[in-house]
KEKE-3310 file (N, C-alpha, C; in steps of 0.2 Angstrom, whole numbers, plus 5000, padded with zeros to 4 digits):
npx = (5452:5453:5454:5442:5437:5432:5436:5448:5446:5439:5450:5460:5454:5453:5466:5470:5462:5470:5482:5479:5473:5488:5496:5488:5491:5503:5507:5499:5503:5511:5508:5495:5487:5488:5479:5468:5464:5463:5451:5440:5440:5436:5423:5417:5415:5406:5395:5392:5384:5376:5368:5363:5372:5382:5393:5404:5404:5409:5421:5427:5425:5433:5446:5454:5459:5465:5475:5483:5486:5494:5506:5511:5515:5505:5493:5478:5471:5485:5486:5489:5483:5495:5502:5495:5490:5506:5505:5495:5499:5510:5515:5502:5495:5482:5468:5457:5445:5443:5454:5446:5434:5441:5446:5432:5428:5438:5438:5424:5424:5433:5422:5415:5424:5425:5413:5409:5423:5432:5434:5439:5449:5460:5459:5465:5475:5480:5477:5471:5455:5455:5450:5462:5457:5456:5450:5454:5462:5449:5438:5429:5415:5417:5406:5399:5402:5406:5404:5397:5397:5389:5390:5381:5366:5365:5379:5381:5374:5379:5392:5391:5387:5400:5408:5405:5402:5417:5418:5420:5432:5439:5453:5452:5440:5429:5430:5432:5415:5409:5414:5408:5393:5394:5395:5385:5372:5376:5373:5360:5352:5356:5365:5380:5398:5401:5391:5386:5396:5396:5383:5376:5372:5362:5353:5348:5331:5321:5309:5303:5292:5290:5301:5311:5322:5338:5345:5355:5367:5365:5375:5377:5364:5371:5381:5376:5377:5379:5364:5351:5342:5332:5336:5332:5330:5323:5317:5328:5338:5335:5335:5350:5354:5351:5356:5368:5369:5367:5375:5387:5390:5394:5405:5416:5428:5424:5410:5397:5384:5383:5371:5378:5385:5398:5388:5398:5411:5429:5441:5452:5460:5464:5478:5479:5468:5464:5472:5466:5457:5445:5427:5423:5415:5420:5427:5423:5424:5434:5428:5439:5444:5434:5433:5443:5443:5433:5436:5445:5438:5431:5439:5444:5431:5423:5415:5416:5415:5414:5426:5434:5427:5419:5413:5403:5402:5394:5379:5378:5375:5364:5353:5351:5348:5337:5330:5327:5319:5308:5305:5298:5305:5303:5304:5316:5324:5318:5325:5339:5339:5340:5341:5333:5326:5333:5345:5343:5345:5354:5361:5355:5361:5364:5356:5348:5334:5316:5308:5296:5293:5288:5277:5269:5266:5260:5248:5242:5237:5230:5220:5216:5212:5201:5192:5189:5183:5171:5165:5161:5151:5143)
npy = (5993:6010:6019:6030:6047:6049:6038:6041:6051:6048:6036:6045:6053:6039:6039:6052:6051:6038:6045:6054:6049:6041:6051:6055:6044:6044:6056:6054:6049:6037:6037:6044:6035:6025:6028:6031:6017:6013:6022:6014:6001:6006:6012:6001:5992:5999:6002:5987:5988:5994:5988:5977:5969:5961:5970:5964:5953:5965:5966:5955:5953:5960:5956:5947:5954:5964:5956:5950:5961:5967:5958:5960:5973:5980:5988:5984:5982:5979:5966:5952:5935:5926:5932:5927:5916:5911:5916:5911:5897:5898:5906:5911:5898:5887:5878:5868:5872:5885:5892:5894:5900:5915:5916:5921:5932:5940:5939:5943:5957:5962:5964:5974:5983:5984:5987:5999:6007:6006:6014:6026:6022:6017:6029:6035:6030:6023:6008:5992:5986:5970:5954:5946:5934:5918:5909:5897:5899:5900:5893:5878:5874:5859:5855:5852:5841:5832:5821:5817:5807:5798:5787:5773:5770:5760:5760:5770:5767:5757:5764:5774:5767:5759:5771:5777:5766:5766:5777:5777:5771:5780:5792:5807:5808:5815:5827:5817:5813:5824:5828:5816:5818:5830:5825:5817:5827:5834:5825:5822:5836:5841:5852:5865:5861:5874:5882:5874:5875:5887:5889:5895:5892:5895:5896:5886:5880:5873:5869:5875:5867:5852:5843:5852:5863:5873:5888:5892:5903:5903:5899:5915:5916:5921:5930:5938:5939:5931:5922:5918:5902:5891:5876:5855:5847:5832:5818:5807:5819:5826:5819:5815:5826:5832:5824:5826:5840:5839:5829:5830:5842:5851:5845:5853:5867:5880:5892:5883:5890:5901:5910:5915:5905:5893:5881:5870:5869:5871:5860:5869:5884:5901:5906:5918:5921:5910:5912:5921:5916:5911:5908:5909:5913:5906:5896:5893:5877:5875:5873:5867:5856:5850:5844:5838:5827:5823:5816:5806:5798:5793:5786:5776:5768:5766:5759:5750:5756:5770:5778:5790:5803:5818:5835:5840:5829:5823:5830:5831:5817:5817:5823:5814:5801:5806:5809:5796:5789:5793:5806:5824:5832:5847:5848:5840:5852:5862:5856:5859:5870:5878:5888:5889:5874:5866:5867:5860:5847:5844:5839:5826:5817:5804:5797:5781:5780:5773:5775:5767:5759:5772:5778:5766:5768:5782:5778:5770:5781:5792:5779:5776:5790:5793:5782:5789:5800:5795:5790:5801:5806:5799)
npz = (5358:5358:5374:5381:5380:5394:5400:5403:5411:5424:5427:5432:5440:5451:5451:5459:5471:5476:5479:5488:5500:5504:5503:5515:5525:5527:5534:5547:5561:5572:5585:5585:5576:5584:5596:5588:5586:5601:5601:5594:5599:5612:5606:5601:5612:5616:5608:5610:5622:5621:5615:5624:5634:5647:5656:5661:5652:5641:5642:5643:5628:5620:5625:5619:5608:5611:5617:5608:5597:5609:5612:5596:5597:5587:5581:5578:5564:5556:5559:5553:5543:5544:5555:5565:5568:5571:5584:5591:5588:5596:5610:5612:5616:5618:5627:5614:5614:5622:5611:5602:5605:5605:5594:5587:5593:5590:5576:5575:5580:5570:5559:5563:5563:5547:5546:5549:5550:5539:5528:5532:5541:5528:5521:5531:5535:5526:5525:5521:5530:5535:5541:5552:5553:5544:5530:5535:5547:5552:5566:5567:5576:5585:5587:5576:5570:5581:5595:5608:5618:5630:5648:5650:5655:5665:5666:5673:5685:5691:5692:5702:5711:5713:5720:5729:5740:5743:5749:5764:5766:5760:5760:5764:5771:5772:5760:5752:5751:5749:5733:5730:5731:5723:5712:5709:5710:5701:5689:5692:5692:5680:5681:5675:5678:5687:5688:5699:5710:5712:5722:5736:5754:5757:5745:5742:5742:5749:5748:5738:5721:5720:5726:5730:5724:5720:5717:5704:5693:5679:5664:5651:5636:5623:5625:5634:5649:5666:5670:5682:5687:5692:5698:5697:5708:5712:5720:5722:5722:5732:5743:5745:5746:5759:5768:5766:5769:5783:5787:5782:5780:5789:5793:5789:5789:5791:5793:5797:5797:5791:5781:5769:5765:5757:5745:5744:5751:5751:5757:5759:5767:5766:5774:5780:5782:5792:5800:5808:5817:5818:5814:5797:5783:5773:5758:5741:5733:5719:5701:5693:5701:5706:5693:5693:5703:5700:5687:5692:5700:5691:5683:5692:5696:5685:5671:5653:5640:5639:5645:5651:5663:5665:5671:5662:5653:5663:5661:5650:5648:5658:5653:5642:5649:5655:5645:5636:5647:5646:5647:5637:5625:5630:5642:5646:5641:5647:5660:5658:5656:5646:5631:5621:5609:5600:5607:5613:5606:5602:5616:5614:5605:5606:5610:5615:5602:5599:5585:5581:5594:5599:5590:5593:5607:5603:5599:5607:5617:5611:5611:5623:5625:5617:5622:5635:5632:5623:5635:5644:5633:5636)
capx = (5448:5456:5452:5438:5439:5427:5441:5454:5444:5439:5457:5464:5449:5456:5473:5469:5461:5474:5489:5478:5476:5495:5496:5484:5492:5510:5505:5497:5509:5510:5503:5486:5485:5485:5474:5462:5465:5460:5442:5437:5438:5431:5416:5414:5410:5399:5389:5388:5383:5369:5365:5362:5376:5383:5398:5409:5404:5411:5428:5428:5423:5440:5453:5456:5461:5472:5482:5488:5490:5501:5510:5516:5514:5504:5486:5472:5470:5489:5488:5490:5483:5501:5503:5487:5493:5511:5504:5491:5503:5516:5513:5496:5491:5476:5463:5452:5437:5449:5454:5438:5432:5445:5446:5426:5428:5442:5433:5416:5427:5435:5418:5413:5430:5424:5407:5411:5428:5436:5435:5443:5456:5460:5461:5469:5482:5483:5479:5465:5457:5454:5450:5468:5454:5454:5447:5461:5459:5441:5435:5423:5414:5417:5398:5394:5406:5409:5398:5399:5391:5390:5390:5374:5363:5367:5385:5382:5370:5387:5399:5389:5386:5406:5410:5398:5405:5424:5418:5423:5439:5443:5461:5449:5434:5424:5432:5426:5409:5408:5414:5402:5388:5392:5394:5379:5369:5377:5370:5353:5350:5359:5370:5385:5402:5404:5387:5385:5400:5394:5379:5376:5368:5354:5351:5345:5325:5321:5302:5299:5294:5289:5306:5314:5327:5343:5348:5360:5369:5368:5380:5370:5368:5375:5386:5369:5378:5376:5356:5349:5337:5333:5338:5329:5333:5319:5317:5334:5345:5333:5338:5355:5359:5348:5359:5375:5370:5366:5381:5393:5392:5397:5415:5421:5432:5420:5403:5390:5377:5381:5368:5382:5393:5397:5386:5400:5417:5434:5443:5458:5457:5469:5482:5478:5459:5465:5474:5460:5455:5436:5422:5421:5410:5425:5430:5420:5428:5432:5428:5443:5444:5429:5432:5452:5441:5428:5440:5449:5433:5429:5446:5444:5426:5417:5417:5411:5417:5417:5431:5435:5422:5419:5407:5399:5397:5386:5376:5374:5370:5358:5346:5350:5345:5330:5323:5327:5317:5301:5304:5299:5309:5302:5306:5325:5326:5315:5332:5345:5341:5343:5334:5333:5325:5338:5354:5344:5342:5362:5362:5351:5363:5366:5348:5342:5327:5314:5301:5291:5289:5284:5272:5262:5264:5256:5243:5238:5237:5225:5216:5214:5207:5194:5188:5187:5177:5167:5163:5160:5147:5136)
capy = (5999:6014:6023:6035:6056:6047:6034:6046:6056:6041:6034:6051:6054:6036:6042:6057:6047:6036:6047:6059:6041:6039:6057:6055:6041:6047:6059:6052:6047:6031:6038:6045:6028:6019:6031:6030:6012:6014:6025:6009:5996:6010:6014:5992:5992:6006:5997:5981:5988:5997:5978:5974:5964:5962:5972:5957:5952:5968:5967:5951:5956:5965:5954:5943:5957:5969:5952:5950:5967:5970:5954:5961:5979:5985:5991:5978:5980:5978:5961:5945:5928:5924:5933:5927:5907:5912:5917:5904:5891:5898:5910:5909:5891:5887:5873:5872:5877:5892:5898:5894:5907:5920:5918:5919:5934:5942:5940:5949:5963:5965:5964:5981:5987:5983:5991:6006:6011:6002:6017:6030:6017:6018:6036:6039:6026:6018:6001:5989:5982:5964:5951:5940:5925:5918:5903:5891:5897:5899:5886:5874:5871:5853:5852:5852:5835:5829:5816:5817:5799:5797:5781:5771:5771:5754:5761:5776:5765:5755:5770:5780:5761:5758:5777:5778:5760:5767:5782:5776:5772:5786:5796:5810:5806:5822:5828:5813:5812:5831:5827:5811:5822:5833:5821:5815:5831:5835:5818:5822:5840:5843:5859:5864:5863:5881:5884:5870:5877:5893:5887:5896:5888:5901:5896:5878:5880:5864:5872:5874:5862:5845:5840:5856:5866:5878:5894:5892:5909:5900:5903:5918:5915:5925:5936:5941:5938:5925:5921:5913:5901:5886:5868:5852:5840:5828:5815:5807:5822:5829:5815:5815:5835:5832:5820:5829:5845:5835:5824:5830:5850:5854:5845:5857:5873:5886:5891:5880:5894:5908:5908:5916:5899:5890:5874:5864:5871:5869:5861:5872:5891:5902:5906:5925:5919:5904:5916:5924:5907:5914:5906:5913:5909:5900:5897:5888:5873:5878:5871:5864:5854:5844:5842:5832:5823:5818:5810:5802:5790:5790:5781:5769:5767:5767:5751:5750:5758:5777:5778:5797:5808:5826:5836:5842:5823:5821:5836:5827:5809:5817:5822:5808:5794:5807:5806:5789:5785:5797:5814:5826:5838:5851:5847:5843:5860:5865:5852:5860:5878:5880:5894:5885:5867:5866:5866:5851:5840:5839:5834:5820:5815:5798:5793:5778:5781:5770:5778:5763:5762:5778:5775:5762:5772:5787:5776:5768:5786:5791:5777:5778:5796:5791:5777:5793:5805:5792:5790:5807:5810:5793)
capz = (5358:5365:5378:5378:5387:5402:5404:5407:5419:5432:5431:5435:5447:5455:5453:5464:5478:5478:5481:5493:5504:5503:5507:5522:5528:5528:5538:5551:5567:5575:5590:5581:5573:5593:5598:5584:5588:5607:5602:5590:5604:5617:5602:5599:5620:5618:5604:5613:5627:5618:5612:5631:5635:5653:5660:5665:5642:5636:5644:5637:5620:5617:5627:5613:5603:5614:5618:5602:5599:5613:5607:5592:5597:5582:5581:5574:5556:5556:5558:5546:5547:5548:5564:5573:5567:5573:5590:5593:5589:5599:5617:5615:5615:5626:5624:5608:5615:5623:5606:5596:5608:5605:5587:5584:5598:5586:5568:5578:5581:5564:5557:5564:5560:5543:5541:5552:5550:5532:5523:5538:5542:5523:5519:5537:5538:5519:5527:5520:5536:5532:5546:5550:5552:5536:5528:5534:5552:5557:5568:5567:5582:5590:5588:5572:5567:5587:5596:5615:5622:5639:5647:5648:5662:5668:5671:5679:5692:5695:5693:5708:5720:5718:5722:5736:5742:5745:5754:5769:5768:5760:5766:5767:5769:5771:5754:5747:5751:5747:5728:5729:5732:5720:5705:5710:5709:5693:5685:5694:5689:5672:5680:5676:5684:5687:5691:5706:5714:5715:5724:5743:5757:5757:5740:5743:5744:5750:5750:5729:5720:5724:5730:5732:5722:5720:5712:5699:5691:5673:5657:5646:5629:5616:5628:5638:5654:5671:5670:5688:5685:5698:5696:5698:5713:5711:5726:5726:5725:5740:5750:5744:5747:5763:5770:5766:5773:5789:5791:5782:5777:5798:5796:5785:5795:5791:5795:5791:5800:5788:5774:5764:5766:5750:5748:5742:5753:5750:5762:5761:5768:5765:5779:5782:5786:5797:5806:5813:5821:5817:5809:5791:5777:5767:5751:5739:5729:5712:5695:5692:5707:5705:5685:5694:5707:5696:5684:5696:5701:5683:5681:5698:5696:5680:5668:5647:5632:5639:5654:5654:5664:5667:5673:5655:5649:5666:5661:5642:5654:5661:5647:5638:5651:5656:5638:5635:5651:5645:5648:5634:5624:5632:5649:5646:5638:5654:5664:5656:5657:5638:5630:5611:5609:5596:5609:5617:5602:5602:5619:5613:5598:5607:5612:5609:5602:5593:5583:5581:5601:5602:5588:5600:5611:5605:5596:5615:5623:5607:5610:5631:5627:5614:5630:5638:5627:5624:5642:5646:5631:5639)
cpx = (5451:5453:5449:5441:5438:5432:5445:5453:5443:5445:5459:5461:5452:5463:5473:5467:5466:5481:5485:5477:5481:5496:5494:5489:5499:5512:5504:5504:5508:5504:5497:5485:5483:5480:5469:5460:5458:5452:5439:5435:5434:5422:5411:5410:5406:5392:5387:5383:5375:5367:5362:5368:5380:5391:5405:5410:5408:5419:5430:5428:5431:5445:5457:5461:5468:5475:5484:5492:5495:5506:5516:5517:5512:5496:5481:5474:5478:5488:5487:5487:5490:5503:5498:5489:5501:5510:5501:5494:5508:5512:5507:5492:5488:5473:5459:5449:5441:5450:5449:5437:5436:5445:5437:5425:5434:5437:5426:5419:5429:5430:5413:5417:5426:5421:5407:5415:5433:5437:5440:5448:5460:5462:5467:5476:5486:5482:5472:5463:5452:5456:5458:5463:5452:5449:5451:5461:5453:5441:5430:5423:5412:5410:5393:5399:5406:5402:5402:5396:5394:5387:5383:5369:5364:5374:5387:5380:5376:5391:5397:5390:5393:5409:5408:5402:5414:5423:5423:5428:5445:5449:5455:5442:5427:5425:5429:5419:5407:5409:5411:5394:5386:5391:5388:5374:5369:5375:5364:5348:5352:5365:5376:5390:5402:5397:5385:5390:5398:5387:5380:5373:5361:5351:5348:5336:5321:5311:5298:5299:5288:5293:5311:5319:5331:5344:5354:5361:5371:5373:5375:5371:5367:5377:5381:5374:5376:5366:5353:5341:5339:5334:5334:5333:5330:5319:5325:5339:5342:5335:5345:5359:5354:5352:5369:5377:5370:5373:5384:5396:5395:5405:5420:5424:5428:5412:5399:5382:5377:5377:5372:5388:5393:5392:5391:5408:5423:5436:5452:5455:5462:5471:5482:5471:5461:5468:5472:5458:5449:5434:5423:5417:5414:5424:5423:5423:5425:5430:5434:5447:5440:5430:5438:5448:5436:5432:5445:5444:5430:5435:5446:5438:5419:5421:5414:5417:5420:5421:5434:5428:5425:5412:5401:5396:5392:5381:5374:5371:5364:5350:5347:5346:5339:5323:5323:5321:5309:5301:5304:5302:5307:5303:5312:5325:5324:5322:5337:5346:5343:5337:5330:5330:5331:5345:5351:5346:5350:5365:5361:5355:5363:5362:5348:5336:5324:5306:5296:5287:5286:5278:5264:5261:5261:5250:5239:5236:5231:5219:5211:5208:5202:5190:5185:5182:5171:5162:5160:5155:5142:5134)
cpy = (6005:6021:6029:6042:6051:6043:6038:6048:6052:6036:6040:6053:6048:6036:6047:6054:6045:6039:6053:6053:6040:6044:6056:6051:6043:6051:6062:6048:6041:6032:6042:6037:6024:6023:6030:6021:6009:6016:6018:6004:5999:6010:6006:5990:5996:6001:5992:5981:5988:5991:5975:5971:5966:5966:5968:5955:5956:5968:5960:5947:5957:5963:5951:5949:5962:5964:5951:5956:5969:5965:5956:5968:5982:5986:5985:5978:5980:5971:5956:5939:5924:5923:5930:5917:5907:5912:5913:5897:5891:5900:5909:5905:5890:5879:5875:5874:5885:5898:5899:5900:5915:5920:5920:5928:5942:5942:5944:5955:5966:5966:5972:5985:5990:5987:5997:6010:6010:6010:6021:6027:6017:6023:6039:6037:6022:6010:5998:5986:5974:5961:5947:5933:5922:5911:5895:5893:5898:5896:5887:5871:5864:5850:5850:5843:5832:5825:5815:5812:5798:5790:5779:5771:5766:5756:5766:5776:5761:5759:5773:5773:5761:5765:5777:5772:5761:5775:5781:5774:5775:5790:5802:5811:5810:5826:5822:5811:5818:5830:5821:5815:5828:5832:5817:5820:5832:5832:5820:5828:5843:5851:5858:5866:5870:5884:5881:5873:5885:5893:5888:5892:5891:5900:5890:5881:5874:5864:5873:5868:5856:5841:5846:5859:5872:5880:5891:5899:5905:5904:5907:5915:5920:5930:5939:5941:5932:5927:5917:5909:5894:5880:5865:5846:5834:5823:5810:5813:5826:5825:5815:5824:5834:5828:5824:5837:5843:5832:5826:5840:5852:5850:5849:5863:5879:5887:5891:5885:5899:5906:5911:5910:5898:5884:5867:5868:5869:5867:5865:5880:5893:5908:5916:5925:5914:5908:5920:5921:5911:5909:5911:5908:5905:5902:5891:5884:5874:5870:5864:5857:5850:5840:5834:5826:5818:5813:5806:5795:5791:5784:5776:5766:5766:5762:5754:5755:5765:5773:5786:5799:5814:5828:5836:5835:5820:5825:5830:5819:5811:5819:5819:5803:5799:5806:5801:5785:5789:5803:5819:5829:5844:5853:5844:5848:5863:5861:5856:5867:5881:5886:5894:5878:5864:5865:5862:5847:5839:5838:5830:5816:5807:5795:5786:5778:5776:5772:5774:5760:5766:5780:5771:5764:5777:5784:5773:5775:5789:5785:5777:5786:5796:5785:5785:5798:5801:5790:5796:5808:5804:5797)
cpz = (5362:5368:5379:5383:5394:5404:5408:5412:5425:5434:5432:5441:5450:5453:5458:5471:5481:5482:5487:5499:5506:5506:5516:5529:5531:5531:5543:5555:5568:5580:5590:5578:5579:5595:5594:5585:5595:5606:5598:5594:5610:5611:5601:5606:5619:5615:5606:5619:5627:5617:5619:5635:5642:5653:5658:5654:5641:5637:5640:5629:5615:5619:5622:5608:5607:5616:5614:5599:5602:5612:5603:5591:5592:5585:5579:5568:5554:5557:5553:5550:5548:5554:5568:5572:5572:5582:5594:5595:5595:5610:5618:5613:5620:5621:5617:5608:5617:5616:5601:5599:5607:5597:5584:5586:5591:5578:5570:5578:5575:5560:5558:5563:5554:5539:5543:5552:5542:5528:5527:5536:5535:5522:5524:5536:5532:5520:5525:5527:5534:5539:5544:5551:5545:5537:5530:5545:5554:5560:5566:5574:5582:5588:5580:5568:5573:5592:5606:5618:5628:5643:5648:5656:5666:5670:5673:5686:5693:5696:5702:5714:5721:5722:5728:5742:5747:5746:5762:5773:5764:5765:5768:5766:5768:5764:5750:5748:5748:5737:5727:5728:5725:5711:5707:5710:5701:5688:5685:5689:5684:5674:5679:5681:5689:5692:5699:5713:5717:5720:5731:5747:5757:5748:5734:5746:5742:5750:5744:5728:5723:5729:5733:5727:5721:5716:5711:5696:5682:5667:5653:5641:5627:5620:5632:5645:5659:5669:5677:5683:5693:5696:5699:5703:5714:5718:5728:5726:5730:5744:5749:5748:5758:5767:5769:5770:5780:5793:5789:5781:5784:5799:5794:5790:5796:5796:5792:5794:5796:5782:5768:5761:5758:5751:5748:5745:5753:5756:5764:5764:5769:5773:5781:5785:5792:5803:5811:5818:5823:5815:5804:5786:5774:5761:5747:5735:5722:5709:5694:5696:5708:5698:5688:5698:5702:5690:5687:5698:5696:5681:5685:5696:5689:5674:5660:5644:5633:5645:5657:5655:5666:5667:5665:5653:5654:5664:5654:5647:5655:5659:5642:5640:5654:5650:5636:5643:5652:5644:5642:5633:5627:5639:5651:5645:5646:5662:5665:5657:5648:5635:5623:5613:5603:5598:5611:5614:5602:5607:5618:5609:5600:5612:5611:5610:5597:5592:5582:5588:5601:5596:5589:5602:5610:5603:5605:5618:5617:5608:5618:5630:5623:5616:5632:5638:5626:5629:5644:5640:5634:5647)
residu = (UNK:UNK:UNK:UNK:UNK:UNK:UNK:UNK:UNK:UNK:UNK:UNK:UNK:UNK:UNK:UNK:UNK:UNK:UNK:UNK:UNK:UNK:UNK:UNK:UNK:UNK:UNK:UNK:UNK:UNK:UNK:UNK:UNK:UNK:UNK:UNK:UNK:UNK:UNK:UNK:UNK:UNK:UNK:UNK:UNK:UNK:UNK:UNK:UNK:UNK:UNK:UNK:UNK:UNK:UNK:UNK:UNK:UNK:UNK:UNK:UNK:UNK:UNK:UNK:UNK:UNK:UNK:UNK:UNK:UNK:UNK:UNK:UNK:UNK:UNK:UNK:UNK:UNK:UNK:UNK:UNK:UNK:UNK:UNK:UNK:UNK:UNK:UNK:UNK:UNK:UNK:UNK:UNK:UNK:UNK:UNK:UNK:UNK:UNK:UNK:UNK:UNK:UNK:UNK:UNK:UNK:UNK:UNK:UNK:UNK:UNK:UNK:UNK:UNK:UNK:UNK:UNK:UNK:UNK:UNK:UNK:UNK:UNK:UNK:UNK:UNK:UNK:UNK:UNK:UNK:UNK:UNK:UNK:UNK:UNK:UNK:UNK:UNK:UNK:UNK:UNK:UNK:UNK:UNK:UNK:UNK:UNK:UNK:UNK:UNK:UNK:UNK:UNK:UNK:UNK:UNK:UNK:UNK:UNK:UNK:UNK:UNK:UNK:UNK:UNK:UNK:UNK:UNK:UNK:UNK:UNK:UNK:UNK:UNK:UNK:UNK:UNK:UNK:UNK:UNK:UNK:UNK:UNK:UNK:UNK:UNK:UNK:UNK:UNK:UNK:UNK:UNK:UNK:UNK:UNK:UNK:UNK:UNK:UNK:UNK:UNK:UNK:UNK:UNK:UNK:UNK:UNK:UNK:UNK:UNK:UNK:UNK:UNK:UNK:UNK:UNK:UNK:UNK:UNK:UNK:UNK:UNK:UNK:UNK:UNK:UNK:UNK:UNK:UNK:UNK:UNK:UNK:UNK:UNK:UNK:UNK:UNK:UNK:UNK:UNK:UNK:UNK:UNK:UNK:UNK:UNK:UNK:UNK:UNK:UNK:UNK:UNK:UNK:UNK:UNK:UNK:UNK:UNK:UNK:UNK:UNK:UNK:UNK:UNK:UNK:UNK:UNK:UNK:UNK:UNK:UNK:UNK:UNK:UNK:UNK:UNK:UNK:UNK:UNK:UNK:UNK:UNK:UNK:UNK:UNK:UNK:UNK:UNK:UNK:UNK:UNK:UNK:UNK:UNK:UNK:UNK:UNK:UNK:UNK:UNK:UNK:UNK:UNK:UNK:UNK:UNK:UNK:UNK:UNK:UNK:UNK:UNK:UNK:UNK:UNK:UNK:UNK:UNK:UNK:UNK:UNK:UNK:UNK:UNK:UNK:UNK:UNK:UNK:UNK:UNK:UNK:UNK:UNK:UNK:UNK:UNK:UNK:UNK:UNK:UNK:UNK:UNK:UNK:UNK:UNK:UNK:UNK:UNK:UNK:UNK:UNK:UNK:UNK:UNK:UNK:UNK:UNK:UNK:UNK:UNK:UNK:UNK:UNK:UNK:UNK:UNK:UNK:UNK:UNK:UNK:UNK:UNK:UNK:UNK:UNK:UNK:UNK:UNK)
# end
């Protein structure tokens, strides 16, 4: 059939586009392109800002993207999933969770490119702008295929008696009670590493509670920023922290009087402080530092099927062997600091649970409270 007048006029009108596009783009300079660049990443912090999202988030919203950028020195919508695989694999190889985080962080950015700049970008610079995360790299979170089981509760009551056991003759023995204490907390009260380490001495309120508990600066979600919420010490991690502030928090180098101290202090301090030959509040022991220690008495001391630990899989330990031993979903989630009952149930993945106990069981607690009704209308 051939082509009718209307034909001719809408390919001539999309001949004209295209070559005023091409026009456009030929143009335009390099240095209007980085600059147009530059206001799209400044306009992405504007909008998320507007969205709530904390300070300390927006900066790390956009890092992912100006590292690779400056990598290959071009602009964004300039790059290929070529390059963003070339890169990853190469300079910028990090852990999985590391780049899951940067790739997820990268495709959210091209995605506003997309619906607020695609046509611009386009007419300016002649450039489709098209995410480099494709269907080949996205990740898949760890979580939706990955099974984290943490040992049983029987060999977490042996892992903690032999660690505790070789306290004493420990090479340092105040460093090791100090990382005993705090693999012990960690099991207790479901925190994470990052968070326990950040924990002041003024931040111990031995006074909430039944038992007592501490501020924590938890992880936000969805980029919301730190969240403080308090943690649960329950009656052995009150005697446990109770005992450690007592005997062991005063042999460290600092001062154990400032309520700004850490509650868990390095024992290194760096050589510009020492040189004061003052009291100072200290340093506080990182993350990273507890995660080495803690696998090291994972590796001496812990028996059965699991043999690596780290702090995260005490955190899954601890609302596993809490709801295995009663504790409803609602008060893990209320352990954990979680703000979904939906991130708990995948701590839970490796319960065991049996619905036919808990069957009798609600049928006797049913049955206790119609004795009860019963009684109260006599």
């Amino acid at each position: 059939m051939p082509p009718t007048r209307a034909d001719r006029v809408i390919e001539d009108g999309l001949a004209e586009v295209v070559t005023l596009g091409r026009r456009n783009a030929a143009g335009a300079s390099e240095a209007e392109e980085r600059d147009f660049f530059a206001d799209t990443i400044a306009e992405y912090q504007w909008a998320r800002d507007a969205a709530g999202l904390a300070p300390s988030t927006l900066d790390h919203l956009v890092q992912p993207v100006l590292e690779v950028c400056d990598h290959y020195d071009v602009v964004a919508w300039r790059l290929t999933p070529r390059m963003l695989d070339r890169y990853l694999a190469g300079p910028g190889k990090r852990a999985s969770s590391t780049l899951r985080g940067k790739l997820m962080r990268l495709d959210h950015y091209f995605a506003f490119l997309e619906q607020r700049y695609a046509g611009e970008i386009f007419r300016r610079f002649g450039v489709a702008v098209e995410s480099p995360v494709d269907d080949f790299n996205r990740p898949v979170h760890r979580g939706d295929f990955g099974l984290r089981v943490p040992p049983s509760q029987r060999a977490m009551r042996e892992f903690f008696a032999r660690w505790r056991d070789s306290l004493e003759s420990a090479r340092k023995a105040v460093v090791a009670r100090r990382d005993y204490v705090m693999g012990k907390i960690v099991y207790i009260s479901g925190v994470r590493a990052a968070e326990l380490c950040g924990v002041k001495l003024c931040e111990v309120h031995w006074e909430s509670g039944q038992w007592g508990r501490f501020l924590v600066h938890g992880k936000g979600a969805r980029r919301s920023g730190p969240r403080q919420r308090l943690a649960y010490l329950f009656e052995e991690g009150r005697d446990l922290l109770w005992w450690y502030v007592e005997e062991v928090r005063g042999e460290f180098a600092d001062d154990p009087e400032d309520p700004a101290a850490p509650l868990f202090p390095s024992e290194r301090i760096p050589r510009a402080i020492s040189a004061l030959n003052v009291a100072t509040g200290g340093l506080a022991v990182t993350p990273s530092t507890f995660r080495r220690a803690l696998r090291h008495a994972g590796t001496r001391f812990l028996t059965g099927p699991v043999t690596e630990l780290y702090p995260h899989l005490l955190r899954h330990a601890c609302a596993t062997h809490n709801y295995e031993r009663g504790m409803g979903l609602w008060e893990v989630q209320k352990l954990l600091g979680h703000e979904r009952p939906t991130t708990t149930v995948q701590y839970l993945s490796a319960a065991h649970a049996d619905p036919e106990r808990a069957s009798l069981a609600a049928s006797s607690r049913a049955v206790q409270r119609l004795h009860v009704d019963q009684g109260n209308l006599r």
